[in-house]
Every structure is written in C-alpha cells, then in structure tokens.
C-alpha positions in Angstrom: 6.0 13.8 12.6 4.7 13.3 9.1 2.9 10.9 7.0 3.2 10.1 3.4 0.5 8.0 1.6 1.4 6.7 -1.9 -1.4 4.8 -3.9 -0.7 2.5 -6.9 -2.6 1.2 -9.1 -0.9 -2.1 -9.9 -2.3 -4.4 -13.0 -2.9 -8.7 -11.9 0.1 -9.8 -14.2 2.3 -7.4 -11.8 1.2 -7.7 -8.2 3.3 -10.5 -7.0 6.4 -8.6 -8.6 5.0 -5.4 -6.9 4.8 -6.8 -3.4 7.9 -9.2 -3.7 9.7 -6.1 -4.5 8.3 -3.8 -2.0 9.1 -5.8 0.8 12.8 -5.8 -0.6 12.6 -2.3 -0.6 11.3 -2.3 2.8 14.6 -3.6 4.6 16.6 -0.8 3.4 13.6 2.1 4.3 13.1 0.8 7.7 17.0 0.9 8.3 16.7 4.6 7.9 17.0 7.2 11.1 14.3 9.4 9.5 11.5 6.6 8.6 9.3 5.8 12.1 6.7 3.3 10.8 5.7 1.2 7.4 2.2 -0.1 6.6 1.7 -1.9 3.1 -1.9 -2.4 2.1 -3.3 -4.2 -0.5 -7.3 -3.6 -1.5 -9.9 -6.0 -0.9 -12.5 -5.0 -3.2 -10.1 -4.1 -5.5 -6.6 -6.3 -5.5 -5.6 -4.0 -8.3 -4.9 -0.8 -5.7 -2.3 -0.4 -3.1 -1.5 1.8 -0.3 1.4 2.2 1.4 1.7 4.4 4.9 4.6 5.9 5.8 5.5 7.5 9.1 8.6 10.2 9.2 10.3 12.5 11.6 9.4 15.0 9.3 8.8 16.1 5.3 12.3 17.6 5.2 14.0 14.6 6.7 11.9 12.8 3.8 12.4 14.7 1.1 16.1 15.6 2.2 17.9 13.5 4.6 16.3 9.8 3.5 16.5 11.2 -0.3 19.9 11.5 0.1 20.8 8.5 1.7 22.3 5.2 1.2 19.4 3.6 2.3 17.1 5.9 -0.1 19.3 4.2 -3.0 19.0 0.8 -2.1 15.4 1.3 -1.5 14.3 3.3 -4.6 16.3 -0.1 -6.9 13.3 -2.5 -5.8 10.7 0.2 -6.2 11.8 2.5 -9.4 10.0 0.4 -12.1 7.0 1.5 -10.1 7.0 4.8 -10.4 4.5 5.4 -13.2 1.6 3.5 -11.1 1.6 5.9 -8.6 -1.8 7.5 -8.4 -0.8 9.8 -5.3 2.3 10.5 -3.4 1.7 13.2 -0.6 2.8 14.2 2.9 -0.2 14.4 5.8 0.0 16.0 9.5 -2.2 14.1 11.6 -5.1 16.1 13.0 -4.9 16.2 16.7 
C-alpha cells in the first residue's frame, strides 16, 4: 500500500469548477481495482488550497496499471485543466 498526496493551489473564481469536477473525476478513480481509498480536502484557513489523499495497492499499480486504464482516461478528462495548480504530487509509505 501507497499513498499519493497532490496539493493545488486553486484561485476563488475556480473552486467550484475545481470541486465540481473532481468529484466527476472521482467516479471513474474509485471504479479502479488499483485505487483503495479517496479523501478530498479543502483548507480552512485558506479556501484557496487543496489536498487530495489517495490510497493505492501500490506506486507501480499507480503509475502503471491505473495510468493505463480506461478508468485513468475518464478520470484525467475532469481533472486535466488542473494540472498546472499542482503544488505537489508524490507517493508516501505509511510509517508503521
């Protein structure tokens, strides 16, 4: 098991797209054999940053199997004009 944080940084005028399309792009992620768990956070200090938690079987079946899937595609069409506010997009092992 693996997780993968992303933080945005997502301006006012654009939240409600950002979430709106997020949780679009959620269906299709959470379809997939490889994806285990989904948290979507929005700041309270600071409605302006995100960050979304992402549980997977492992960073190959990430970066490989969900990649290459159907449900990768259908994910990354809600999410792709997004892809400049991302501040960080890495993989974690939980300490035990």
């Amino acid at each position: 098991m693996i997780v993968e944080y992303l933080r945005y940084t997502i301006e006012k005028a654009n939240q409600t797209s950002f979430i709106d399309d997020y949780k679009k792009g959620a269906v299709p992620l959470k379809k997939s054999k490889y994806c285990q768990s989904l948290e979507f956070c929005q700041c309270v200090e600071d409605s302006s940053k995100f960050i979304i938690r992402i549980q997977w079987s492992s960073a190959d079946d990430h970066l490989k199997g969900f990649r290459g899937s159907q449900e990768f595609k259908e994910f990354f069409t809600h999410i792709k004009k997004y892809i400049d506010d991302i501040d960080e997009m890495r993989h974690y092992s939980v300490v035990e």
